[in-house]
Each structure stands twice: as structure tokens, then as C-alpha cells.
C-alpha positions in Angstrom: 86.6 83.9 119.9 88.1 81.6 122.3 90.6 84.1 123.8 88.2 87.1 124.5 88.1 85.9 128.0 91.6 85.5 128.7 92.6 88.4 127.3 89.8 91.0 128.9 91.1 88.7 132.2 95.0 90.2 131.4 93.5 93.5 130.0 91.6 93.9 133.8 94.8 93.3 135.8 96.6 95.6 133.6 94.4 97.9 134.2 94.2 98.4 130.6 91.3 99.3 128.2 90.3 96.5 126.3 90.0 97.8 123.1 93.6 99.3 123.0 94.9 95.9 124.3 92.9 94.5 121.6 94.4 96.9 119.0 98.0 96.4 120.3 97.3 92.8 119.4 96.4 93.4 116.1 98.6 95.8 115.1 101.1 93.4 116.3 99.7 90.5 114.3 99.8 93.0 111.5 103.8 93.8 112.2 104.5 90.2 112.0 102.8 89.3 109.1 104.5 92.3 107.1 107.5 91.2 108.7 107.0 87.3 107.2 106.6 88.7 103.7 109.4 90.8 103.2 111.7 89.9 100.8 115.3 90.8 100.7 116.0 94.3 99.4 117.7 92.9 95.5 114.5 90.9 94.8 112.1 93.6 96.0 113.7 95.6 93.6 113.5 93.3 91.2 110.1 92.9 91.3 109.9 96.5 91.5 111.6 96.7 87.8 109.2 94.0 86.6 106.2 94.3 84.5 104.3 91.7 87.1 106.6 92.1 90.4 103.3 92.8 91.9 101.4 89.5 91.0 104.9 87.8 91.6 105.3 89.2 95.1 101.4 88.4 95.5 102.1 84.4 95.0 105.3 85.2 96.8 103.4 86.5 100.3 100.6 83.7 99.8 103.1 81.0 99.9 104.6 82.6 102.4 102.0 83.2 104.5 99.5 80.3 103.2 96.5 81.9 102.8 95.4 84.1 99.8 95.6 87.9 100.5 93.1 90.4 99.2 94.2 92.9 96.5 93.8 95.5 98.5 95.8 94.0 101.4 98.7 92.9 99.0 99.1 96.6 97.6 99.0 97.6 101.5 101.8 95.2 102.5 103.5 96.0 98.9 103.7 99.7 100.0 104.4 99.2 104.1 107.9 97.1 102.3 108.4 99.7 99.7 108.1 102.4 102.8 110.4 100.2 104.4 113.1 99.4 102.1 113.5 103.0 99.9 115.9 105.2 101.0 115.4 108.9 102.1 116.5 112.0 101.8 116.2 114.2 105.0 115.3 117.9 105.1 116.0 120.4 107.6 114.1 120.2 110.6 112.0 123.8 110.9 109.9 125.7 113.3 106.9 124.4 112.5 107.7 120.7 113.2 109.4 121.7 116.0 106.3 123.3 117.2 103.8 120.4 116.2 105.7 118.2 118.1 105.6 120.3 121.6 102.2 120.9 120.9 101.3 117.4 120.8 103.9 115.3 122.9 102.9 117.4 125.9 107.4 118.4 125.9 108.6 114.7 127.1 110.0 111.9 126.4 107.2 109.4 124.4 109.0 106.6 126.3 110.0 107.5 129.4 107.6 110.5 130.0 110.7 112.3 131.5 110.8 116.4 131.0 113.8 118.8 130.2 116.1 119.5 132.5 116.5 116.0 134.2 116.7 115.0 130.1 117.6 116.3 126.7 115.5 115.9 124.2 115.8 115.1 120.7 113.7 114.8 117.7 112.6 111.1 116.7 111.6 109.6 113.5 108.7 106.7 114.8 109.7 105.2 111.1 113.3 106.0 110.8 114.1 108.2 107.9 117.0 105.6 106.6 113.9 103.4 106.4 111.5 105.8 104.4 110.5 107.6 106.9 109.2 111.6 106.4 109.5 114.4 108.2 106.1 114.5 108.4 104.6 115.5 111.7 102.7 112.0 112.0 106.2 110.6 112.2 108.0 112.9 114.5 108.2 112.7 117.9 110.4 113.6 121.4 112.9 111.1 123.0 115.4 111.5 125.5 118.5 111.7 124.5 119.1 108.0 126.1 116.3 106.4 124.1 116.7 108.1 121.4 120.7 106.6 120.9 119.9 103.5 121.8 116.9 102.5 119.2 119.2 102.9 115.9 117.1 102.6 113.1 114.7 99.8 114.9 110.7 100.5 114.9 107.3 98.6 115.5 105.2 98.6 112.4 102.6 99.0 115.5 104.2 102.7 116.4 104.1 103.9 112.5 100.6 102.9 112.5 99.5 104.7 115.7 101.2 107.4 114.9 99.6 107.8 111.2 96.0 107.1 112.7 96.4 109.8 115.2 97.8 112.5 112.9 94.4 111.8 110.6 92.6 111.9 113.7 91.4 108.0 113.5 93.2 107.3 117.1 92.4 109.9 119.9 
């Protein structure tokens, strides 16, 4: 690959490992492609009614993209936009989840790293729940109350991904 050097080089003076940098990259590659091939929300739902939305929004995201996707990566991106679009339905917060998340976010903020009392913290959807997201402990997390306000429903495909591949134990 022709920028393997360069980028090792910016990992380096980063001080960053490699690999991570490397799937930063291509989770944002990933992100943006998802991002390219989303229809509005009406024709999605179209297609969703139809009896071939599928293959339509297949030779929808080819064109789009211009290159032929795999079966298996159109049903991915199909279901990453279905995620995306769907609206939710939140449920009561319980122990539990609050207790998975201390457990795991080490009781700071995942942005900032600040700690209770200099912050309050508040419980974060990585994939908001007004876009689909769960309460679903791969998707909860701690932010201050700062960064918390101030994200709205906005999120990195590149977040809900890290998130999922750490809660089934593929990301350490």
C-alpha cells in the first residue's frame, strides 16, 4: 500500500499504535461510505414496503458508490441505515445498566476523562436512541454533563462500531 509508510510515520509521532490508527481509518472509511449511500428517510421506507427495495437500494448504493457491493456488505449497510433511520422507544434506565456502565467506563467522562465532583455525569447513548439506538450496555456510556448537551443526536458510525466490538469482546 502506498501510504503504509506515511501513516506508521504520523502513527510514531502520535505516539499511537498502529493498528488502532489503522482501524480508526477504516472504520472511518466505513462511516463515510454508509454515509454516501443513505437515502432520504421516505424512499428508504419505500423500499422498505417493496417486494425488491433491497435489490433496488443494491443498484441504488452501486451507482452511488461505483463499484459493486457484496451481498453480504449490502444487507450490512441496509441494516447500519435501517438502525439509523427507525425510531425508538426508550425504557427506563435500571440498576443493572447503571452498574455495567461504572464497571466498565472506569466512573468518567469517555471524552474528557473528567471524574465526579469537578463533573456530573450523565448517561450517553454512543448511537442515539432517536436514531435506533438500544439501551443495550454496548451502547451506553458516561459523559459529562457539558459533552453530553452539546452532541444532540450526532454520532460516528466509528463509535457504534467500537462500542459493539468491545461489548462481544472483539476490541480489548
Amino acid at each position: 500500500m502506498v501510504l503504509s509508510e506515511p501513516i506508521s510515520q504520523l502513527a510514531e509521532q502520535l505516539r499511537l499504535d498502529t493498528s488502532l490508527l489503522y482501524q480508526e481509518i477504516y472504520w472511518a472509511l466505513g462511516e463515510e461510505r454508509i454515509n454516501r449511500v443513505t437515502p432520504n428517510q421516505q424512499q428508504f421506507r419505500d423500499w422498505k414496503r417493496s417486494k425488491d427495495g433491497l435489490m433496488q437500494f443494491w443498484a441504488f448504493a452501486n451507482a452511488r458508490l461505483g463499484c459493486e457491493l457484496e451481498q453480504d456488505e449490502v444487507h450490512d449497510v441496509w441494516d447500519c441505515i435501517d438502525l439509523t433511520l427507525r425510531t425508538h422507544q426508550r425504557r427506563a434506565f435500571v440498576f443493572q445498566d447503571y452498574l455495567m456502565i461504572a464497571v466498565r467506563s472506569d466512573q468518567c467522562c469517555d471524552v474528557c476523562k473528567r471524574r465526579p465532583p469537578e463533573v456530573k455525569l450523565e448517561i450517553d447513548h454512543v448511537l442515539p436512541s432517536s436514531r435506533g439506538g438500544a439501551e443495550l450496555p454496548f451502547n451506553l456510556r458516561f459523559l459529562c454533563e457539558q459533552h453530553n448537551r452539546s452532541r444532540g443526536n450526532r454520532f460516528r458510525w466509528a463509535d457504534v462500531w467500537r462500542y459493539k466490538a468491545m461489548a462481544t469482546g472483539q476490541l480489548t
